[in-house]
C-alpha positions in Angstrom: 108.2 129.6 28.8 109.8 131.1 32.0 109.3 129.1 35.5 109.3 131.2 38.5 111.3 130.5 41.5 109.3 129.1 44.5 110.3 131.2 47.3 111.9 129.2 50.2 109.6 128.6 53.4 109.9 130.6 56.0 110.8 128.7 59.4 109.3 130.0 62.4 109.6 128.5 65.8 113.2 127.8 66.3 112.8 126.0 63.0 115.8 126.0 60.6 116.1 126.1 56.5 118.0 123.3 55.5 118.3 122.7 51.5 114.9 124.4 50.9 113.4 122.2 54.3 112.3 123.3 57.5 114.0 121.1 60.2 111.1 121.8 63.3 112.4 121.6 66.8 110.3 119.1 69.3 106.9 119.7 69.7 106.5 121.4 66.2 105.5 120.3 62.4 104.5 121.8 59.3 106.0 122.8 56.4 106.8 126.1 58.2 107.2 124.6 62.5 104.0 126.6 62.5 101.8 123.3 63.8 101.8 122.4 67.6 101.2 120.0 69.6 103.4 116.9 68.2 103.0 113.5 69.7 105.5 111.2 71.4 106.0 107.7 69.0 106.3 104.3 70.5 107.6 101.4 68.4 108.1 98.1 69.2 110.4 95.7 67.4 109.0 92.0 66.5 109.5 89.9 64.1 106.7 89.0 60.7 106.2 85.8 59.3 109.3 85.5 57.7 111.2 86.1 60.6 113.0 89.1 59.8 112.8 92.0 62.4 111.1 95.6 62.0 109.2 98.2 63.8 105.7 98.0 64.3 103.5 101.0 63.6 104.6 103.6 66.1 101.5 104.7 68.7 101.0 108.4 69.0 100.7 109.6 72.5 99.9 112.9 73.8 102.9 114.7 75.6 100.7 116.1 78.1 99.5 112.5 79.2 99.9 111.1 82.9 99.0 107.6 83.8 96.5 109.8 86.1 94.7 111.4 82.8 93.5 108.2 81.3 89.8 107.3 81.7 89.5 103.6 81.3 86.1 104.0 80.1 86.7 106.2 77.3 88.6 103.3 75.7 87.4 100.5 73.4 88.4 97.6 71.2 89.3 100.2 68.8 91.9 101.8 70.8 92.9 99.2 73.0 96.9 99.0 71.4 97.0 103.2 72.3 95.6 102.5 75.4 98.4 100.1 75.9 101.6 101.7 74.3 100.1 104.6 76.3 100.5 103.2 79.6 104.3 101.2 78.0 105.9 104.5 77.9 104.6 106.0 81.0 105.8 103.7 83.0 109.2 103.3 81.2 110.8 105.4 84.5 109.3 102.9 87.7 111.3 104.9 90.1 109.7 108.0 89.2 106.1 106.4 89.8 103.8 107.3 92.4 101.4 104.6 94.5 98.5 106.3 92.6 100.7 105.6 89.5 101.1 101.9 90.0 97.3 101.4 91.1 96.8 103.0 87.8 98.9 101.2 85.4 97.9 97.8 87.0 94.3 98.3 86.6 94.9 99.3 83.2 97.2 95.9 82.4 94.5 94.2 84.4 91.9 95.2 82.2 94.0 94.8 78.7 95.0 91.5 79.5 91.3 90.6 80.8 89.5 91.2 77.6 88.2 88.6 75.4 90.4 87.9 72.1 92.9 90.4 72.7 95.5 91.2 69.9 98.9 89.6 70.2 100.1 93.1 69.9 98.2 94.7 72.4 98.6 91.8 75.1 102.8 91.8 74.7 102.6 95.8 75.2 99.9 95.2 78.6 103.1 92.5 79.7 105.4 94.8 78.9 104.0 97.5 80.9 103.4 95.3 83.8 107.5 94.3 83.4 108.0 97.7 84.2 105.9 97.8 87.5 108.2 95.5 88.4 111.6 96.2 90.1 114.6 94.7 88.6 115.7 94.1 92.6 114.1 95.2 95.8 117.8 96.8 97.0 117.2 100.5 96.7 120.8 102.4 97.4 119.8 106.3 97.8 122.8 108.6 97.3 124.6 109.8 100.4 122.8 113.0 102.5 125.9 113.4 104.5 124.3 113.3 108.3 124.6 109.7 109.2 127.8 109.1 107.0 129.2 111.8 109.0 128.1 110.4 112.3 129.2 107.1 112.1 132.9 108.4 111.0 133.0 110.6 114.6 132.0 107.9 116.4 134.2 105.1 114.9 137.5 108.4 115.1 136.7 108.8 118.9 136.2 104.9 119.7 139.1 104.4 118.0 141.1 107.5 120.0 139.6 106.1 123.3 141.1 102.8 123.0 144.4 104.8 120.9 144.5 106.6 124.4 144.3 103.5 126.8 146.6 101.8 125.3 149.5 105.2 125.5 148.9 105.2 129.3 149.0 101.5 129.4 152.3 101.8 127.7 153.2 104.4 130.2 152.6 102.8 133.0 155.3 99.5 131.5 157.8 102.2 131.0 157.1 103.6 134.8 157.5 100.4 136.3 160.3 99.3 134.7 161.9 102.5 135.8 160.4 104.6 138.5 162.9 107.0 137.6 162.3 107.4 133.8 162.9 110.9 132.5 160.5 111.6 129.6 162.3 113.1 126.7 161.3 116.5 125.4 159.6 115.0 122.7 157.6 112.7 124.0 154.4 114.4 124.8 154.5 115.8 121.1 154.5 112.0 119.7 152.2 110.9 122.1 149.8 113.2 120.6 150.4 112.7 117.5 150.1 108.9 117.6 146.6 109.4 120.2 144.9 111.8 117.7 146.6 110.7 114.6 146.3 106.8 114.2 142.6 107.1 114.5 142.1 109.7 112.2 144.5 107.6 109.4 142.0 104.8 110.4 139.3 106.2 109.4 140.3 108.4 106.5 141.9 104.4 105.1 138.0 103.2 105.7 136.4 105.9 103.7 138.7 106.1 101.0 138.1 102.0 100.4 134.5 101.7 101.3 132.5 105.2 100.7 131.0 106.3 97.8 128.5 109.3 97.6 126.1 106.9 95.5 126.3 103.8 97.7 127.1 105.1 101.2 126.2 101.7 102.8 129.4 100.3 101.9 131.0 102.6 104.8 128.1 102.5 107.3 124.8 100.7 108.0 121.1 101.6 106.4 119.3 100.5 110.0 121.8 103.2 112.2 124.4 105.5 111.8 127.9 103.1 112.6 129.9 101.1 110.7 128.5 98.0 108.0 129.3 94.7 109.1 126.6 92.3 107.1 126.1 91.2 104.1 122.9 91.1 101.9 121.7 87.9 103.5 122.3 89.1 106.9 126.0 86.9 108.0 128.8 88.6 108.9 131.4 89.7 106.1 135.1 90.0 106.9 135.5 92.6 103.9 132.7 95.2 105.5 134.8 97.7 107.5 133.1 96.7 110.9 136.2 93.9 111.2 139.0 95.8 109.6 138.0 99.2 110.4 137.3 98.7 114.0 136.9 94.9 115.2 141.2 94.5 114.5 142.7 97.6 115.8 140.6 97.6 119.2 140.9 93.8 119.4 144.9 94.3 119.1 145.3 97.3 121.7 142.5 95.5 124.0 145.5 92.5 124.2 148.2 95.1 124.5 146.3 96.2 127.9 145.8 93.0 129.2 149.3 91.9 128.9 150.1 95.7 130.4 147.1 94.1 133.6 149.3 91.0 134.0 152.5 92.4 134.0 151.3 95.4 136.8 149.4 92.7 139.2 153.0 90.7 139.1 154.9 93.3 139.3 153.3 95.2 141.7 152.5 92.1 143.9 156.3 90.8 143.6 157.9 94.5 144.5 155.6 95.6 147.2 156.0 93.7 150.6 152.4 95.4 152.0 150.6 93.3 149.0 153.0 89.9 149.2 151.5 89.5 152.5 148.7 87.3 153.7 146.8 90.1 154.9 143.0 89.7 154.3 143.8 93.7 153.3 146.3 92.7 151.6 144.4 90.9 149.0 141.4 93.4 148.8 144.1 95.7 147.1 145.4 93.6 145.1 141.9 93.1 143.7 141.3 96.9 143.9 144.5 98.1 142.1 144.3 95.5 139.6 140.6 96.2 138.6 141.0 100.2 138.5 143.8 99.6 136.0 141.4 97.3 133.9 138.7 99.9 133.8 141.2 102.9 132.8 142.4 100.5 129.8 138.6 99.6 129.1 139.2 95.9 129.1 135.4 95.7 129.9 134.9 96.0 125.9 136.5 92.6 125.6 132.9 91.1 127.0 131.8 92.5 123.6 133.9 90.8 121.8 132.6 87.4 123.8 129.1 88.6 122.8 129.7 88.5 119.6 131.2 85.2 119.2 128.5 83.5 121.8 125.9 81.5 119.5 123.6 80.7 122.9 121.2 83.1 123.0 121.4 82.6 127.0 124.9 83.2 127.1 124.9 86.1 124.5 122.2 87.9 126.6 124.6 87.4 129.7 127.2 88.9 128.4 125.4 92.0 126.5 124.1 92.8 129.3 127.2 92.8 131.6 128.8 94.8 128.4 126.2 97.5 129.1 126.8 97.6 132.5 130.0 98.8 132.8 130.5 100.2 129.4 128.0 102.9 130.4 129.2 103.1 134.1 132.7 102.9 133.4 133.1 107.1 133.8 131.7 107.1 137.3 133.9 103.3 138.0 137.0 106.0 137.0 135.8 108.3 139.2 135.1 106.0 142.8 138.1 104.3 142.0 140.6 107.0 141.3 139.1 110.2 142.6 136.2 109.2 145.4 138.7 106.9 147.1 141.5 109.7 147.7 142.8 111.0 150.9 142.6 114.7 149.1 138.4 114.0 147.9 137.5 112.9 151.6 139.0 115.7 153.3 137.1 117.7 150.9 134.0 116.0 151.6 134.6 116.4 155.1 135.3 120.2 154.8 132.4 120.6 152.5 130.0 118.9 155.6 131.5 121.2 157.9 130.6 123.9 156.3 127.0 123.4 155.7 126.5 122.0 159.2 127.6 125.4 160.3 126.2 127.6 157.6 122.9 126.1 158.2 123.3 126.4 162.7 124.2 130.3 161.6 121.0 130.4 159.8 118.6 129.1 162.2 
């Protein structure tokens, strides 16, 4: 009696033959991959009577299914535990949910968990589902688009160059009056560049390599604004945000360099020039004048920020925030009165300018 061969299957859908066995891709079964349609499998783990661990019967679910496909009334008693591992895996991704999503899945747990002797099986898969509604945290980091991150590094490089700046002419203005005659070497300018453009820009590149990432940006700058973070979760102040070591320091230490550069021109200049040691009522008024144009060229008007910050009455604070605003935003046309309107060369400009109008507009009439 001769047997005859049976003839291997023949896989078709990306299937492959595998010791006389079709192994079917996803979303295809059969002896040949020929059937469609394959559902998703949801298993819990628990643990019987015994106490020893296993799987559950899996639930079937339909790959096509959306949370916005199921019809609560087309379920029953019977299908309650499909129903429920249903709506476990579709909400096994929260952040990918929708509000319509959400309102869906919690009318469905709502209902599950509602009915009347409800399987044990059926009400842990309605909690779990509800688990998932739920948020492990309400802090939500989204991954850096660039435009705000880019923002707040300009503005902290050119606040940083500004006060880099004031604090070179500052030291200048030492060097000049401890010799009127200094010569500036040839190389000079080149280092005084350097240092003006340069230390900020090492600042800052030092602040983004410890404190930005591309996945959690707010460790570089703040989620409310484009500058620099400076809180902590609860809202108080933390030294290791760059807001203190990236900005607070450096502008706090050249803001002391200018004042001691403001004390050591008043005395000087008051002890050297006999016009300004005298008693003159005029005497004084440009003492006050020099003194205060050299405070507004090395920006010493940010210190009343730094007395805002550390004022805990709300009275006081509001004093000094607003005298902060005041001449932080007027401090380009204080430069201006102070060293340009106030010139011999400006008002005999002015005056020219008059003249000419006056007589440009007795020509036209």
């Amino acid at each position: 009696m001769t047997t005859t061969p049976i003839p291997p299957p023949v896989c078709i859908n990306g299937g492959e033959l595998l010791n006389g066995v079709c192994i079917c891709p996803d979303q295809w079964i059969g002896p040949t991959c020929a059937i469609a349609g394959i559902a998703e499998a949801s298993a819990r783990c628990f643990r019987n009577a015994t106490g020893q661990p296993g799987f559950e019967e899996p639930q079937m679910l339909d790959c096509g299914l959306t949370l916005r496909d199921i019809n609560l009334s087309d379920f029953n008693t019977t299908n309650f535990l499909q129903l429920a591992s249903s709506a476990q895996i579709l909400t096994s991704r929260p952040e990918q949910l929708t509000v319509q999503n959400i309102t869906t899945a919690a009318e469905i747990a709502s209902r599950l968990l509602g009915e009347p002797n409800i399987k044990e099986n059926v009400e842990k898969t309605a909690v779990n589902s509800s688990e998932n509604l739920v948020p492990e945290s309400n802090l939500h980091v989204e991954a850096d688009r660039g435009s705000c991150s880019v923002v707040a590094a300009l503005l902290q490089y050119f606040l940083l160059a500004t006060f880099t700046w004031n604090a070179l002419y500052g030291t200048h203005m030492v060097l000049l009056m401890r010799n009127p005659l200094l010569v500036q070497a040839s190389y000079s300018t080149s280092v005084t560049v350097a240092i003006g453009w340069g230390l900020p820009a090492l600042l800052v590149a030092l602040t983004l390599a410890i404190t930005y990432r591309v996945s959690d940006p707010l460790g570089y700058r703040q989620e409310e604004f484009c500058w620099l973070a400076a809180l902590n979760l609860n809202g108080d102040f933390d030294c290791k945000k760059p807001m203190l070591w990236g900005f607070l320091l450096p502008v706090g230490l050249m803001l002391l360099c200018n004042t001691a550069v403001l004390v050591y021109f008043a005395f000087t200049t008051c002890k050297r020039d006999p016009i300004l040691t005298s008693n003159m009522k005029s005497s004084n008024t440009k003492k006050v004048i020099s003194s205060f144009s050299l405070a507004v060229v090395l920006g010493l008007c940010w210190i009343l920020g730094y007395l805002m910050m550390t004022s805990h009455d709300p009275h006081v604070h509001q004093v000094f925030a607003t005298i902060f605003c005041v001449f932080t935003t007027t401090q380009g046309v204080q430069i201006f009165i102070l060293f340009t309107a106030r010139t011999t060369v400006f008002k005999q400009g002015v005056t020219i300018t008059k003249t000419a109008t006056v007589l440009t507009v007795s020509d036209y009439h």
